[in-house]
N, C-alpha and C positions, 0 to 999 in steps of 0.2 A: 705240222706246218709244211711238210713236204708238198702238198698239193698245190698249195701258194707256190711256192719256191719255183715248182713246175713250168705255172703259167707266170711267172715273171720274166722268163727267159725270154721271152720276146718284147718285153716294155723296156725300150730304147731309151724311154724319157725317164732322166732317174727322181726328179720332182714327182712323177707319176706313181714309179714302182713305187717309191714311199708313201705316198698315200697312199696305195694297195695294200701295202705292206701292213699298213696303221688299223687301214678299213676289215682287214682279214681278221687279224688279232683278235679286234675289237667284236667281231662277229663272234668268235669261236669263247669268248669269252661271256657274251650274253647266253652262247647254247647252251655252255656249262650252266649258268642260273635258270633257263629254262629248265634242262632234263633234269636239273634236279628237284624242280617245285612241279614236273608233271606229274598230274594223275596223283597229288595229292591235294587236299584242302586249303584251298587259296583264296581270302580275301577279294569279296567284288566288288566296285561299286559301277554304278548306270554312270553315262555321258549323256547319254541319250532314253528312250523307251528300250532299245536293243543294241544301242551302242554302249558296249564295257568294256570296261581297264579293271584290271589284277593286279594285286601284288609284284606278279612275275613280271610284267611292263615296266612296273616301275622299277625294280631290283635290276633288269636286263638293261634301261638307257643306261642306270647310275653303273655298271659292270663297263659298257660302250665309253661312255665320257671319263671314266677312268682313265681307260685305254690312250685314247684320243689325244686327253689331254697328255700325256708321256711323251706321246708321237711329238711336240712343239711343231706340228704344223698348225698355222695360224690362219683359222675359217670359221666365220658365222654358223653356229646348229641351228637346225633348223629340225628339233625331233618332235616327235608326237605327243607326248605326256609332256613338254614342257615347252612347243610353242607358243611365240606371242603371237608374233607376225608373221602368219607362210603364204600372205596372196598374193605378194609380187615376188618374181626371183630377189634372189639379193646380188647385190652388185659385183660385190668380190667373191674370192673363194668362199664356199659354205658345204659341210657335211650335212646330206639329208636322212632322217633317221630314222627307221620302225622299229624299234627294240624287239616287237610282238605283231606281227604281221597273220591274223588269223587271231585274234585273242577269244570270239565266241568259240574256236574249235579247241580251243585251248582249254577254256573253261569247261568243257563236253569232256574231256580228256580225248578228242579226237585229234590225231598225230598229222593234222595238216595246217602247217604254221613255222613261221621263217623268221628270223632277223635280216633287214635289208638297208644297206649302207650306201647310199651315194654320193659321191662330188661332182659337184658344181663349179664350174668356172664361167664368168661370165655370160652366167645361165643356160651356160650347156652343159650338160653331163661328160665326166673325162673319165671316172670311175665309176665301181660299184661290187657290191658282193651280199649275197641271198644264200642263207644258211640255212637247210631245215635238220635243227640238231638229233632230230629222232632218227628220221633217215641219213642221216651223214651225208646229205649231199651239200656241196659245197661251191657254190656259182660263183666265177667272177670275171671282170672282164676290165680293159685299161683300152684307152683311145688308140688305136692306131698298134692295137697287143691281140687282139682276137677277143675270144671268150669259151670261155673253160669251165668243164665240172671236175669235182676231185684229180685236177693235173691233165686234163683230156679237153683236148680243143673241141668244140662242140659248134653245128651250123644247125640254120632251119630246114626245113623239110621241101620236099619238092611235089607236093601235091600243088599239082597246076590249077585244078578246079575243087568247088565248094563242096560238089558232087562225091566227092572221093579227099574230105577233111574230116577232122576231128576239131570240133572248136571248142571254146570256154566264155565264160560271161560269170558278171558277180551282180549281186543287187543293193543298192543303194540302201542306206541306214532310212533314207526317207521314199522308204517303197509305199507308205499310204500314199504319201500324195503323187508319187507319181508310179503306181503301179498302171493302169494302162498303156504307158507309155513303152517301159520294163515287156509288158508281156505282151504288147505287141510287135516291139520286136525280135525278142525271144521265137516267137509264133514264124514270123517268116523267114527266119532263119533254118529254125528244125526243120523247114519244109524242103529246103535245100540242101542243105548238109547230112554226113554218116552220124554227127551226134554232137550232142552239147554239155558241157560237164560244168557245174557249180560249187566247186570246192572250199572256195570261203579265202581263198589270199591271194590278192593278185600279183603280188612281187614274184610269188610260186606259178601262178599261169603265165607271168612274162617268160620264169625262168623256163619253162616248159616248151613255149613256144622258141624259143632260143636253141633248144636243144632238139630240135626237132618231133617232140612227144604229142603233142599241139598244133594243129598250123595255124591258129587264130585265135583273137580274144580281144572282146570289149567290156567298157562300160562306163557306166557315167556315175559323176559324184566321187572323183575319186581328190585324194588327196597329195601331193608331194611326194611324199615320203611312201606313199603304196610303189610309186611305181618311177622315181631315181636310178635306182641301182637298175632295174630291170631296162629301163629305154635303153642304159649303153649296155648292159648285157645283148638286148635284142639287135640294137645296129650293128654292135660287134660281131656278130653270130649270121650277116648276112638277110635280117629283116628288116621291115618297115613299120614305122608309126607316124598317128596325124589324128588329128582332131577327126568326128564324122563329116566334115565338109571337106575333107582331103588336104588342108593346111595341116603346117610343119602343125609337130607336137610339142609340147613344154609342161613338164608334172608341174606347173600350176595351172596348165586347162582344167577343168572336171571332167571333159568327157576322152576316150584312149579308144582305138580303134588299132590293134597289133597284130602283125600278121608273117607271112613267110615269103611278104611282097607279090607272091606270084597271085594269090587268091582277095587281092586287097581291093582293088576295082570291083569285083564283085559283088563283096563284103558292103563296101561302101556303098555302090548304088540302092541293096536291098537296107541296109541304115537308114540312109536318106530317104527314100522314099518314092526314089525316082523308077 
């Protein structure tokens, strides 16, 4: 827990630090139930033709709400294996949640995949923390506290142009129907940018972009809980987000357009279409 401890020193707001404090736990607690069920024989079932939940999903929220619940901070969940309702923010405090962020790579036993924890207040993001337990790296950030990897304050990158970026993109659960759409964006992107990386989690491209490794990443269809933690990760860390038509963002849009602000004008013209 020392890397928390780290980046608490600067969260002024002590309602805050303790939700961090609740949110961190809680992460490091679902890793443990991850690395221990990776890379071996885990229970799948479909959501979808290509969308799957594991055993480790489910074992990793009930690890998180454990947690949570001890914290008696009192918020609406709002997680992924047991949402009812996540289309409109909710009103008051609420914990946004991905137990398993990356679950197909999970299932591959491919090592790219996070626990991602946000709060909401008043349907703004105040916290948040993005764990990927194989890597040890450890994301998190508090309003108006920076944002931090393993105890180290962490900013976006200063690649000014598209020209001289490294960006990311992920593809929708419902790429039949709108694969054209997907690769035609795709398509005039690579034609601008040093390169495009599809890794399978987006909480991990926010955190990416956040810390500099990234300077950009979209896509659409996304859900709450992908990308919570990651927005105050990214605003805290000195980046921008917004829908593709350049309006504010809210992880109940579907579509995410995140950048290192400097390259976001850009980004956005070649999106839209203009």
């Amino acid at each position: 827990m020392d890397r928390l401890q780290r980046s608490l020193v600067r969260c002024q707001d002590r309602s805050l630090a303790a939700v961090l404090t609740a949110a961190g736990e809680a992460a490091l607690a679902a890793g443990t139930v991850l690395r221990r069920l990776y890379n071996t024989p885990v229970k799948i079932k479909h959501k979808g033709r290509i969308d799957l939940v594991t055993e480790a999903d489910l074992a990793a929220e009930q690890a998180i709400l454990k947690v949570l619940a001890k914290s008696r901070i009192e918020a609406t969940v709002v997680a992924e294996e047991s949402a009812a309702d996540w289309h409109a923010p909710p009103t008051g405090p609420a914990w946004i949640i991905d137990p398993l962020d990356g679950t197909t790579n999970f299932a591959h036993a491919y090592p790219w995949f996070a626990v991602s924890i946000g709060y909401m207040e008043g349907g703004v993001c105040r916290a948040g923390v993005i764990y990927n337990p194989i890597l040890e790296e450890f994301f998190c950030a508090a309003a108006g506290a920076g944002a931090w990897l393993n105890g180290r304050p962490i900013k976006v990158s200063r690649a000014k142009t598209l020209e001289k970026s490294l960006l990311a993109t992920g593809f929708p659960y419902s790429i039949e129907e709108k694969a054209d759409e997907v690769v035609g964006v795709l398509k005039k992107v690579l034609l601008r940018c040093q390169g495009v990386r599809r890794a399978g989690a987006a909480a991990l491209d926010l955190a990416y972009v956040a810390c500099g490794r990234l300077d950009g990443f979209w896509e659409i269809n996304l859900k709450p809980w992908d990308t919570a933690a990651g927005a105050i990760l990214l605003r805290e860390a000195g980046g921008r987000l917004s829908d593709f038509a350049g309006r504010d963002f809210s992880p109940f849009k579907p579509e995410l357009l995140a950048s290192n602000e400097l390259i976001h004008q850009e980004l956005l013209e070649i999106i839209a279409g203009d």
